[in-house]
C-alpha positions in Angstrom: 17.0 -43.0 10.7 14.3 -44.8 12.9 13.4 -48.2 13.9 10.3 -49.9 12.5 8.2 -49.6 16.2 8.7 -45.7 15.4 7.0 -45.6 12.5 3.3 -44.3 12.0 0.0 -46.3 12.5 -2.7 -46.6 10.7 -4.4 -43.5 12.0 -1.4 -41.6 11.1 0.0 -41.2 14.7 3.7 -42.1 15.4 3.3 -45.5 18.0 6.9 -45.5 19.5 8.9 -48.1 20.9 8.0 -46.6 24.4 11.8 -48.0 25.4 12.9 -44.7 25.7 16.0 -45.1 24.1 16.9 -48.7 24.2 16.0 -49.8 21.5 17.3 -52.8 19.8 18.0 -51.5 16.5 19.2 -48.3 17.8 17.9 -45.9 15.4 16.2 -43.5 17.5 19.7 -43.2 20.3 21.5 -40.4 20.6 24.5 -40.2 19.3 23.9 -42.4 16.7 26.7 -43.3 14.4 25.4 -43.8 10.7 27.8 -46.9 9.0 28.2 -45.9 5.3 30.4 -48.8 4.8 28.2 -51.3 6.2 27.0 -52.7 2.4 30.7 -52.7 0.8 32.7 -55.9 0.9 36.4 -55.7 2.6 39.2 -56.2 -0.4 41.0 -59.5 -1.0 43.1 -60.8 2.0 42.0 -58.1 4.4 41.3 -58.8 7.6 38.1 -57.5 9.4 38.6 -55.6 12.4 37.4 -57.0 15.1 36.5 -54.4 17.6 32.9 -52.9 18.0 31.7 -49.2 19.7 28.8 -50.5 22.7 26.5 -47.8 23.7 25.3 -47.9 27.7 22.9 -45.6 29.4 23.1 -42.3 27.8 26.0 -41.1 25.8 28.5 -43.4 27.6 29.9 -45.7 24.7 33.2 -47.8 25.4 35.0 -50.1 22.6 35.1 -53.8 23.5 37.7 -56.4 21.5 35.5 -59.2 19.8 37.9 -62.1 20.7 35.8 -64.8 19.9 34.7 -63.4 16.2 30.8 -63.5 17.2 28.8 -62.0 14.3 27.3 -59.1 15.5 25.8 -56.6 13.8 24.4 -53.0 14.7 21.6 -53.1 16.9 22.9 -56.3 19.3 22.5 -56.9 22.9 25.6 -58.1 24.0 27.5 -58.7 27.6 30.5 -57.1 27.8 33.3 -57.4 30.4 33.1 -54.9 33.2 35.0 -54.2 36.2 33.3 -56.3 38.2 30.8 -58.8 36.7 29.2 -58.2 33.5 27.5 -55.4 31.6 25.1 -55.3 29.1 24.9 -52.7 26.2 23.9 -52.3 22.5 26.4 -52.4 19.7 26.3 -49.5 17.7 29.5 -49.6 15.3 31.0 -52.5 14.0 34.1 -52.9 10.8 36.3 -50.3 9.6 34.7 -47.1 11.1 35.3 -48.4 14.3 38.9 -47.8 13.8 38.3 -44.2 12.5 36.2 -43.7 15.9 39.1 -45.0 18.3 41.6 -42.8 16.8 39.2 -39.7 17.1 38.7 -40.6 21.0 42.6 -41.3 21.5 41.7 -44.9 22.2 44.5 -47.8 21.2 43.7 -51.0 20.1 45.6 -52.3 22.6 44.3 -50.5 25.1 40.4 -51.8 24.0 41.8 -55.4 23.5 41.6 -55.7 27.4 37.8 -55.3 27.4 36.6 -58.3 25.6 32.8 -59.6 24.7 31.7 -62.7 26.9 28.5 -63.4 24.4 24.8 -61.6 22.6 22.9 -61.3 25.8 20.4 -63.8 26.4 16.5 -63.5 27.4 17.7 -63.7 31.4 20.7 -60.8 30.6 18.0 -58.8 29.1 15.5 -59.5 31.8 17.8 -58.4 34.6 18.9 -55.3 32.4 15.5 -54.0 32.2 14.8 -55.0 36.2 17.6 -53.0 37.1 17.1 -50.1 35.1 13.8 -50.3 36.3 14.9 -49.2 39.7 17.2 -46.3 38.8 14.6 -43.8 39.4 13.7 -45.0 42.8 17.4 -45.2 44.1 18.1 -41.8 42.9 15.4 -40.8 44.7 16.2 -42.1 47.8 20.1 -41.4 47.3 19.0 -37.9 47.2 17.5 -38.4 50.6 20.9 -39.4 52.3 22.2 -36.7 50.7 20.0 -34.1 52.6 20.5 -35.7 55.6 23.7 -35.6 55.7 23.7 -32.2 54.8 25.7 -32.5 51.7 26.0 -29.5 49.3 25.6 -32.3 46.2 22.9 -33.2 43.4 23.1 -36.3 42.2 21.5 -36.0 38.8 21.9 -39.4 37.7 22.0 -43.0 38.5 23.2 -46.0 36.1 23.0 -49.5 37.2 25.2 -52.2 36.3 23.9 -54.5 33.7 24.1 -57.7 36.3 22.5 -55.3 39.0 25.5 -55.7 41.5 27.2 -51.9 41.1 25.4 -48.6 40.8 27.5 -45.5 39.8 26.3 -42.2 40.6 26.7 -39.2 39.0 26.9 -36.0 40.7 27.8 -32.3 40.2 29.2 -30.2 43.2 30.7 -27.0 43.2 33.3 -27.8 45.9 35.4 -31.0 46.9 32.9 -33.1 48.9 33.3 -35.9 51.3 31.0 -38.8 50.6 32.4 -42.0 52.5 29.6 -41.9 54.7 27.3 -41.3 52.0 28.9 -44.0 50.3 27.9 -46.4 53.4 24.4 -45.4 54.1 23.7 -46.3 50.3 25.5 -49.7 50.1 23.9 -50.8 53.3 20.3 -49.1 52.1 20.3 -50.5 48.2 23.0 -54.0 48.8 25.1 -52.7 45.6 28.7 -51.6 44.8 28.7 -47.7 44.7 30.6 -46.0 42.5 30.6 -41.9 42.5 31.6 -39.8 39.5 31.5 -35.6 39.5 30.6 -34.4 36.1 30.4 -30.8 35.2 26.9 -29.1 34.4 27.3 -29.3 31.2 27.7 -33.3 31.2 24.7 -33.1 33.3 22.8 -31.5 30.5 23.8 -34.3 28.2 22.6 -37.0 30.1 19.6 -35.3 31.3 18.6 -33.9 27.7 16.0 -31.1 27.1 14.3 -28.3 24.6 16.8 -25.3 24.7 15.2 -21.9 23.8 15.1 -22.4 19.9 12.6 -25.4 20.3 15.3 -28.1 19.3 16.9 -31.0 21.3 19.9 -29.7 23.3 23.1 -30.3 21.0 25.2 -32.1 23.9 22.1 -34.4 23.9 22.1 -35.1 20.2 25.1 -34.5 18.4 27.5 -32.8 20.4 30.6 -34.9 21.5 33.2 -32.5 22.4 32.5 -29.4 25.1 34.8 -26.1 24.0 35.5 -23.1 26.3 32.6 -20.7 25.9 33.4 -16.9 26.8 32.1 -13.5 26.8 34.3 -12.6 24.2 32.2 -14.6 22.2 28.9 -13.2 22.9 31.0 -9.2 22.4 32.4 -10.4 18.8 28.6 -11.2 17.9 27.6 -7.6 19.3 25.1 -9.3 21.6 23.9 -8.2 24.9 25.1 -9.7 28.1 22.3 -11.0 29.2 22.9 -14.1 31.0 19.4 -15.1 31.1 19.4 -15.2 27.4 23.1 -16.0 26.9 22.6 -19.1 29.4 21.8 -22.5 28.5 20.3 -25.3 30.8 23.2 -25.8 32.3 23.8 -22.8 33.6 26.8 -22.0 31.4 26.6 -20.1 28.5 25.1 -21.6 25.4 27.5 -23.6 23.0 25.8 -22.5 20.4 27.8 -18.8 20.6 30.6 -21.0 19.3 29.1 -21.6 16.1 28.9 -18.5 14.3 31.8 -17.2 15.9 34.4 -18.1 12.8 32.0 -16.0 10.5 32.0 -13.1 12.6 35.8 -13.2 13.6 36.3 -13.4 9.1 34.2 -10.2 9.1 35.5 -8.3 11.6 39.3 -8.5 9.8 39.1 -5.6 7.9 37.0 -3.6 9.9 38.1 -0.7 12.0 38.6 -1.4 16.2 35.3 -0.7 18.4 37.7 1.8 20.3 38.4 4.2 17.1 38.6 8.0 17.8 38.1 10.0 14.7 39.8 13.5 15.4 37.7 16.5 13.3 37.6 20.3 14.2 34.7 19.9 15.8 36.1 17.8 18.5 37.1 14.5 19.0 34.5 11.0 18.0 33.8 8.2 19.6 32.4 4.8 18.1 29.4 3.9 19.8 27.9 1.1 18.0 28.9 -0.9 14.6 27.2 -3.4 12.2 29.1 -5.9 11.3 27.6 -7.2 8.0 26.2 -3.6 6.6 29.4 -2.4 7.3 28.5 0.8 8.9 29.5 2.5 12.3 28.2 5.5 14.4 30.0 8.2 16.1 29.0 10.9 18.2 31.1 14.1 19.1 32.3 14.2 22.7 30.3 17.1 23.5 27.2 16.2 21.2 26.4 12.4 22.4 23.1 12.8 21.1 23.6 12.8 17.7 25.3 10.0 15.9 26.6 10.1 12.2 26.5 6.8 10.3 30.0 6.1 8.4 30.8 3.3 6.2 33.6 1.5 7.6 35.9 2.4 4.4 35.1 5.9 5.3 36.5 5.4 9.1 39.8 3.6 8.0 40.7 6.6 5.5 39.7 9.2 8.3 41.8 7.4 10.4 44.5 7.2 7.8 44.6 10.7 7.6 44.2 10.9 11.5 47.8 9.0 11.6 49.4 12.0 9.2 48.5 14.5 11.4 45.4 15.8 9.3 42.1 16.4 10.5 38.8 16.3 8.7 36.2 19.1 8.7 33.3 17.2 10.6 31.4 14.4 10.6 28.7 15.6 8.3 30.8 15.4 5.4 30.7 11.8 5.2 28.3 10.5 7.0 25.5 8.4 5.4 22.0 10.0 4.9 20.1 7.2 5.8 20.1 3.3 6.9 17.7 1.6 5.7 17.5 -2.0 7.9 15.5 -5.2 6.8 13.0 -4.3 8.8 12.3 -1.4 8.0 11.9 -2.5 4.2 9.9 -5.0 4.6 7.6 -2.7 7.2 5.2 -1.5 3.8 4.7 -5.4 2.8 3.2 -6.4 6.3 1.6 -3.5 7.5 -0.1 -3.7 4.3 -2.1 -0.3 2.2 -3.7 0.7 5.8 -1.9 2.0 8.4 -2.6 -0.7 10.9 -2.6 0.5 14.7 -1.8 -1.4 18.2 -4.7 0.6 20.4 -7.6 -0.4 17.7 -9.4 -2.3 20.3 -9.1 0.0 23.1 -12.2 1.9 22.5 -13.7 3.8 25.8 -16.6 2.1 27.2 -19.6 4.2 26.6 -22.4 5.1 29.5 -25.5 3.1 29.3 -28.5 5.4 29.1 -31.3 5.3 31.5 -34.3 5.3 29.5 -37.3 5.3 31.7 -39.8 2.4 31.3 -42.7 3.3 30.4 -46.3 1.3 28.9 -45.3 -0.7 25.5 -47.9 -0.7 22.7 -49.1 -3.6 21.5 -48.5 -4.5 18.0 -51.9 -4.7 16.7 -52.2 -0.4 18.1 -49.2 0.6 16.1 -50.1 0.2 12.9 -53.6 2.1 13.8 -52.1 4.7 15.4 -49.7 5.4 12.7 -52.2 5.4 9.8 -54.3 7.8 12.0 -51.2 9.8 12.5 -50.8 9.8 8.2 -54.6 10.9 7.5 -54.6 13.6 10.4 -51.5 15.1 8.4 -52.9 15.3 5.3 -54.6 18.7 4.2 -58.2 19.0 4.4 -59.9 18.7 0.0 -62.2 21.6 1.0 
């Protein structure tokens, strides 16, 4: 789903609105809300709803009432009512799936019917827009500035300016409770705006900001990502993953979201299999479980006293040795039933891309050999050779007498 501007040229090449993100059709924004009911006609004596979802900077989308029944459509400029003055912003709902949206963000209809739409933005709305957004990067620039000097333990991350250029909120992540009322001065009297602060959490940093994350996509929070759940390290220990935090981290500095998606599969698959803490009691001593598959279904156990050697089981083999554990019985040893050999992916597919030759890492390391020292002596002309070497042949040949 792209705009025209974002389609490719004639040399193939994609040409880009270059609006980075604002857009008036809206079809490269983030968070962009597909209307499948958009072509279907509303039934006999119902009445359109009359609310719209307006997209600002970022992710930040608010739902205004349309009071005066404009006809707007996707993709529209409009001003909007704001706090203060006006605000500009890009419709990017409109009918019956508005409705679904509101009640999916808790939002009433009487709550939204307070925010109205004044008009489509004209030429000098639009004009302004783009002046002010224009200047975002230098304020936050210089806001950061303050912020050093007055020794502040902030980042302000972001910057988002009114669409009438007469407030600029500023978003900001901190660890700690901070006290910016002087900021707050030196940067009305410096810029000549309304200043508004927000603290957001790293993660809503990492949405605004967006990014590549580690497997060469779009950060989710930046695309399609709404809603932030808690992310432990229970997660990462159900996928039997290593806590690593440099891996395990995202850009945020959090731990990836993504360890949430997979979790349901794993937490299905780990229902009927045996606890990581299992002992096995044998009369060889007492096993431990040190490490399981989940999806082959296999554990390994080593004997207290022999930590060297593990013994693959199935994991129907541990529940019925620890079935007979609970009646007081003991098995003979771990040898009995563990599995000769497991076989990973890896290792089968090892013959099909090493290929019929046994391929080896150190095939370019060959030792440098010595350059010999030949001495130099008189070279033979070309015309002698040939001379010389037929005299060479007769003088070889044995004499006819």
């Amino acid at each position: 789903m792209s705009c025209a501007s974002c389609a490719s040229g004639n040399d193939g090449k994609v040409r880009g609105c270059k609006n980075n993100g604002t857009c008036g059709s809206d079809g490269c924004n983030k968070l962009t809300v597909f209307d499948w009911l958009e072509n279907m006609a509303l039934p006999s004596g119902a009445e359109p709803f009359y609310f719209v979802e307006v997209r600002f900077k970022n992710s930040r989308k608010e739902f205004f009432h349309n009071s005066d029944k404009l006809p707007l459509l996707i993709g529209d400029a409009v001003a909007v009512q704001a706090a203060s003055g006006h605000d500009v912003g890009i419709i990017t709902l409109t009918g019956e799936l508005v409705k679904v949206q509101m009640k999916r963000k808790g939002v009433s209809a009487e709550e939204a019917q307070h925010s109205k739409i004044y008009r489509k933005a004209t030429q000098k709305d639009i004009d302004i827009w783009q002046q002010a957004r224009s200047r975002e990067a230098e304020i936050q620039k210089k806001a950061r500035e303050i912020a050093i000097s007055l020794k502040l333990e902030m980042k302000i991350s972001d910057v988002e300016l009114q669409g009438d250029a007469s407030k600029a909120t500023f978003y900001y992540t901190a660890e700690s409770r901070i006290d910016f009322r002087q900021l707050i001065k030196d940067m009305a009297r410096a810029f000549n705006l309304r200043i508004d602060m927000r603290q957001i959490g790293y993660r809503q940093e990492a949405q605004r900001l967006g990014g590549i994350g580690s497997c060469g996509r779009e950060l989710c929070c930046s695309t399609w990502l709404s809603d932030f759940r808690a992310v432990s390290t229970a997660s990462a220990r159900y996928q039997q993953l290593a806590l690593n935090p440099q891996k395990l981290a995202g850009q945020c500095g959090k731990l990836k979201c993504c360890l949430n998606f997979e979790l349901d599969t794993y937490l299905d698959a780990l229902k009927d299999f045996p606890p990581s803490d299992s002992r096995l009691q044998t009369e060889k001593g007492t096993a431990f479980c040190q490490k399981m598959d989940i999806f082959k279904g296999v554990l390994w156990f080593t004997y207290k006293n022999d930590a060297t050697n593990w013994h693959a089981l199935h994991k129907d083999q541990v529940t019925e040795i620890l079935e007979l554990n609970r009646k007081g019985k003991k098995i003979d040893a771990l040898e009995d039933y563990s599995i000769a050999e497991v076989i990973s992916d890896d290792a089968q597919n090892e013959s099909f891309e090493r290929g019929p030759v046994e391929d080896s890492l150190t095939r370019f390391d060959r030792p440098k050999r010595a350059k010999s020292r030949r001495k130099k002596g008189p070279r033979r002309s070309q015309q002698q050779q040939p001379n010389e070497r037929g005299h060479r042949q007769q003088s070889s040949k044995p004499n006819d007498s």
